[in-house]
Structure formats: structure tokens, C-alpha cells
N, C-alpha and C positions, 0 to 999 in steps of 0.2 A: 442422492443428489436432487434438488428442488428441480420441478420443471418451471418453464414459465409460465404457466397458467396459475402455478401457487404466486409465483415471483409477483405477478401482475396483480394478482388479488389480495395479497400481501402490501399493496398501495393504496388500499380502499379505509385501512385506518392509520395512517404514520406512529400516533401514538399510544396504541396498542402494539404495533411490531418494535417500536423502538421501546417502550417498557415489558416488552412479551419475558417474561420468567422462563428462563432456560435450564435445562438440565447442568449438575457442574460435571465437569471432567475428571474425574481424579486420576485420571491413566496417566497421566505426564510429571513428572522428577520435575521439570522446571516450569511452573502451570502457564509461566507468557506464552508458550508454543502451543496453547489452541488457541489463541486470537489470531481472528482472521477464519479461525480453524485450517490452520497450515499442518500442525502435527499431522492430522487428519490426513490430507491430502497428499502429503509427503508420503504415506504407510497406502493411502489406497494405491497411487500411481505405482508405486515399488510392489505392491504384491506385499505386503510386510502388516503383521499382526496386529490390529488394531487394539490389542489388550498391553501390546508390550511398548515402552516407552522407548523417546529419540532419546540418549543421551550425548545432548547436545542442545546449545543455544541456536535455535530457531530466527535470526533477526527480522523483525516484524514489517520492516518498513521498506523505504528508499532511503540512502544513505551518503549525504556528503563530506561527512567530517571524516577526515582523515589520521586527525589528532586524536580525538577523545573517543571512550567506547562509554555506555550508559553503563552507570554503578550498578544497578541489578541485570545487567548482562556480565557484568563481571563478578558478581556474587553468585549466581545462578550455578546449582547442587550438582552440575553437570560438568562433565572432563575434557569438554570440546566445541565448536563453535562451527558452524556450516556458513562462511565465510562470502560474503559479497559485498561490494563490488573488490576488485580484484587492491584495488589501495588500502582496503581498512586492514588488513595484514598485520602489513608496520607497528596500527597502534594496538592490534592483539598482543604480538608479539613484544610488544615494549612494555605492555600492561598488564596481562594476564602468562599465566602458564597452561592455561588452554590451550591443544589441540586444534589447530587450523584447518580446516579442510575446503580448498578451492570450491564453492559451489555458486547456486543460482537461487535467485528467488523463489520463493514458493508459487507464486502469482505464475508463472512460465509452466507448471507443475499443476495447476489449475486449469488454465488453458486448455493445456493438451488433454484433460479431464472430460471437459465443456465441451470441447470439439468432437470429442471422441462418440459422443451421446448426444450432440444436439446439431440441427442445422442450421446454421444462418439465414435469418428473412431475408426474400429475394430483393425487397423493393424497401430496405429500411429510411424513415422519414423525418426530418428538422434534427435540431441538437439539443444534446443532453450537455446543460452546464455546471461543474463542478466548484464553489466558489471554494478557495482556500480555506481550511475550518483551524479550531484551536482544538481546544483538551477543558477538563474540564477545571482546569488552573489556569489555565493561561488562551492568552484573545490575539489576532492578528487585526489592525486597523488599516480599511481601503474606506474609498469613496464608494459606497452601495450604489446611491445614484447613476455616479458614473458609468459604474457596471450595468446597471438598469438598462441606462442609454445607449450602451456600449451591446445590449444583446437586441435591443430594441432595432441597434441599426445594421445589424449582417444584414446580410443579402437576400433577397427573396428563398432562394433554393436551399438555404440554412433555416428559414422557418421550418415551423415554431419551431420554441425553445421551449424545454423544460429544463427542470433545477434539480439535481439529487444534493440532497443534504447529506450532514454527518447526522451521527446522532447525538455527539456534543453539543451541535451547534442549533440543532432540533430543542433541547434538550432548555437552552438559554435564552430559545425564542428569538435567537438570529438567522433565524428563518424568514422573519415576517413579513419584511421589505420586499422578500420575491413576490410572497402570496401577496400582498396587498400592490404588486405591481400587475396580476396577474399570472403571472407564471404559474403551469402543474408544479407542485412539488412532489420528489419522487426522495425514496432512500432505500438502503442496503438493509436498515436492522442497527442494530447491537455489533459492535467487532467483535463481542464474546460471544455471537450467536454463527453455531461452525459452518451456516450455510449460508454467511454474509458474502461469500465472493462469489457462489454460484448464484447468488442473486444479485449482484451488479453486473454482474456478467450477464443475464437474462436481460435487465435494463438497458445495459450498454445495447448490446444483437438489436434492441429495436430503432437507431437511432444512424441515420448518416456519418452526424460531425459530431467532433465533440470541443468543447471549449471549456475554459478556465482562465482563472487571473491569475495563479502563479502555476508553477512547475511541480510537482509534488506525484506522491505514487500513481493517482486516478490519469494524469497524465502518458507517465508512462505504460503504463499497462492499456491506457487505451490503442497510443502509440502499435504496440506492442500486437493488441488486435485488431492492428490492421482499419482504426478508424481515423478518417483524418483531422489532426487537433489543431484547434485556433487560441494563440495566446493573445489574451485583451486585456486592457489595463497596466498603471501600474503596479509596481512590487509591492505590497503588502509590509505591512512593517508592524512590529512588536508595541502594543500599547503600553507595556510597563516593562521599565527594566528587569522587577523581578520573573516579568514573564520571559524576559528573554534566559536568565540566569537558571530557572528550571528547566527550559526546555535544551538548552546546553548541557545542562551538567547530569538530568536525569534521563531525557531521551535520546540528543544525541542523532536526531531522525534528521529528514530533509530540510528540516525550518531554519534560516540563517538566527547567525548569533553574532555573537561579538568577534571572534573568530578571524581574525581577516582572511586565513584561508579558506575558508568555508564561503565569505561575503568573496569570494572571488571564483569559486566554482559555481555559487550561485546566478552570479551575472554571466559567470558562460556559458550555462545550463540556457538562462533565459536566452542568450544570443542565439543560441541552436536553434530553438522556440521557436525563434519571431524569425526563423530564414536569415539573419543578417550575413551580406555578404563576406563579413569579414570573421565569422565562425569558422575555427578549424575544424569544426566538425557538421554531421546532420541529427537531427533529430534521432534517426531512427539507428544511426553511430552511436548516439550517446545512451540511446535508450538501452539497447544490447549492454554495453559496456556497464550500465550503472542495475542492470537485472543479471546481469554474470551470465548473460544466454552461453557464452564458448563454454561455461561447466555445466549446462545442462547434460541429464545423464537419461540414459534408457533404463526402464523400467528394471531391468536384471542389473544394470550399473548403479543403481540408486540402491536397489535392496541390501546390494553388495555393501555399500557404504556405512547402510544402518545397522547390520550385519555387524562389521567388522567394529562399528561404534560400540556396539553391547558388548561385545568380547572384552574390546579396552576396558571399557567400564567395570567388568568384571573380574580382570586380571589386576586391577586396581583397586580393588578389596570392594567396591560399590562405586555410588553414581558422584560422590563429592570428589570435585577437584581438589588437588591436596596444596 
């Protein structure tokens, strides 16, 4: 696990860590489950072989579509799915013959990783801002400025702000507008690089607040650790329709689409957010619920899980769902 002194120094060239050449994985049947490097961390916290594959779909993200599941989660070589938030069920079950199994994000699985090995700064200081990022197909369009103006004017006791990028958005040079506003820019890496979240995680530990202009995973999981998030701006919206239409039908992740389900969990996502009083729920209600925390498992419950996952797999002649 990276400490933070690598994490830190690891900021001294952005592009270098975000082009850094990594080792490839071949350990995993279905290779999306080391981004993030979640296989990883799912096998260290359980105790469980790091030589031997999850067979199962891994979901990589934050999750509001309750309709559609991503075509290569449902193509994926594997007989079962580790299943969150507790509504995507439904469209497993309408759509695949996968294997469901109640579970919790990986990110929650991390945590207790992080925790377990590192202290938190006593006196952590200003905010660390996440702006919503794309992919490398597809763009989100906000007012930069506004955002600009928007970090420019919290409150004394939320100074400074730095900026953690994606590395997509590194990557296209929509970065520039922080830098050339002033702001540090900070980032995680590569999501195909396995020590991208114990290095956000190092990043996050030094910072009070944390803010962003939509709702999306760095949200919750900041949530999650216990930092307090500020949501500014508005909602972000799709430059092209085609971008909207890929990130629908291929990913599937937290990004609104066309959807109107989805455009309606998303505005109540955002109402949680922003405190409105008229939120049936809290932030940190919602955050639980949409990280599957009630299925988080203990360390002998988790192995147990991956466990009985290999057996299936194997009483099924190998790792292809039939």
C-alpha cells in the first residue's frame, strides 16, 4: 500500500504519474476488476489469494440506473456479479443470468484498508475540489468560470483550495483553467494504476472540506470519510448527444442520461447534497445506501463469499456464464 510521502511526491510531476507505464494484471477472468484496483483489495481485506481470480463482476463505479446494466458487464467471462446498490438487482435479474450477490463497494473495502495502516492528520487544512470529469469519448459542459468564482468565494476557513483532476481530463487539457486560475493541481494517477485509491485517499487525509460541482463517486466516498462535502454549481450537462448515448448504453455509471429515471434520482441525489429541506433523505442516508455499506462484510465473510464464488465457477465447468 503507497504511504503518503510516495502519494505526495507522486504530485511533483502530474504527467508522468498519469502516463507512468504500469504493470498489466493477468490474474483476473474479467480484466475491468483491477481498475481502481478493487480485485486487489477485495482479496487483501478477505485474506484471499492474490494469484486466484474473483469470479465475478466487480462494478467499478457509483450507480444510478436502475434500468440498464453496461454491455461488458454483461458480457464479462464471469457467473456472477457483487451487486450494489441494492436496486440494480431488478435489472441484473431481467438481464443477465448472473449470479447476484448482495454486496458493497469496493471503496468501503479500501477504507477500512487505509485506516487500518494509516493515521489521520491531526489538523487537516482548506479544500480539495473534484470538478466532474468525462472519459475519454465523451465531455460534461459547466461554466468553469463560474466554478472558478464559485471556489474563489467559500469562506475563509475552506481556504485554500486545491483541484484533483481525472486523468481523462488531465489527459485533454481540461485542466488548464484551474492552473491558469491559480489553483495546486493534484491527481490519483491512472484508474488502471492498482494504488489509484490509496492515493486519493492519502490526498483526501490532508484536506478539511471537500467540494465538487456534481455528485458522483469522489463525492461519496469522501462523504463516506468522514469529510465534510460542499456542493457548488450547476448540474453539469452532456455536450453531445452522442456523448450522452455512450455513456448510457456502455457505462451505465452515475452520469445522467436520457433516462428519466435516472434524471430523477439524479436531482434527488443533488437535493441530499445541497441540505434541501425538502430531501427525504441525508447525504450520508444516501451515501450508505448507494455504497451498499448494510452488505459490507468481515474479513472471514468476504473470503467466505469469494470462496464459495470459485466453487460455483468451477462446478460450472469454468468461469464463462452460460
Amino acid at each position: 500500500m503507497i504511504t503518503l510521502e510516495q502519494a505526495l511526491a507522486d504530485q511533483r510531476d502530474l504527467r508522468e504519474l498519469i502516463h507512468r507505464e504500469l504493470p498489466v494484471d493477468t490474474t483476473e477472468v474479467y480484466e475491468r476488476n483491477t481498475a481502481y484496483g478493487w480485485a486487489r483489495i477485495l482479496k487483501e481485506y478477505a485474506g484471499y489469494p492474490q494469484h486466484l481470480p474473483i469470479h465475478a463482476v466487480i462494478p467499478h463505479g457509483v450507480y444510478f440506473d436502475a434500468e440498464q446494466i453496461a454491455q461488458e458487464e454483461l458480457d464479462a467471462p464471469v457467473p456472477a456479479v457483487l451487486d450494489y446498490p441494492a436496486f440494480r438487482r431488478v435489472a441484473w435479474e431481467r438481464l443477465s443470468d448472473k449470479v447476484v450477490v448482495p454486496s458493497a463497494s469496493p471503496f468501503l473495502y479500501a477504507l477500512s484498508l487505509f485506516r487500518g495502516k494509516f493515521a489521520e492528520p491531526e489538523d487537516p487544512q482548506g479544500t480539495v475540489f473534484y470538478p466532474v470529469h468525462g472519459t475519454e469519448t465523451a465531455n460534461w459542459a459547466y461554466d468553469r468560470n463560474a466554478v472558478i468564482a464559485s471556489l474563489r468565494a467559500l469562506p475563509d476557513d475552506m481556504q485554500p483550495v486545491s483541484v484533483c483532476i481525472h486523468a481523462s481530463d488531465y489527459v485533454r487539457g481540461l485542466h488548464q483553467p484551474f492552473v491558469d486560475a491559480g489553483f495546486p493541481l493534484l491527481s490519483a494517477g491512472d484508474t488502471s494504476d492498482p494504488q489509484f485509491i490509496f492515493r486519493w485517499l492519502h490526498l483526501l487525509s490532508q484536506f478539511r472540506f471537500v467540494a465538487g460541482n456534481d455528485v458522483g463517486g469522489s463525492a461519496f466516498y469522501a462523504v463516506k470519510a468522514g469529510k465534510p462535502f460542499t456542493l457548488i454549481g450547476e448540474a453539469p450537462v452532456p455536450q453531445l448527444d452522442s456523448a450522452l448515448h455512450f455513456m448510457q448504453r456502455q457505462l451505465g455509471m452515475f452520469y445522467r442520461t436520457t433516462s428519466e429515471q435516472m434524471r430523477r434520482t439524479h436531482e434527488q441525489i443533488r437535493s441530499a447534497f445541497l441540505d434541501q429541506p425538502d430531501s427525504p433523505v441525508t447525504k450520508d442516508e444516501m451515501t450508505d445506501y448507494l455504497l451498499g455499506t448494510a452488505n459490507f462484510k468481515t474479513p472471514h465473510e468476504l473470503r467466505a463469499v469469494l470462496e464459495q464464488l470459485a466453487q460455483n465457477a468451477e462446478e460450472r465447468g469454468g468461469t464463462t456464464a452460460a
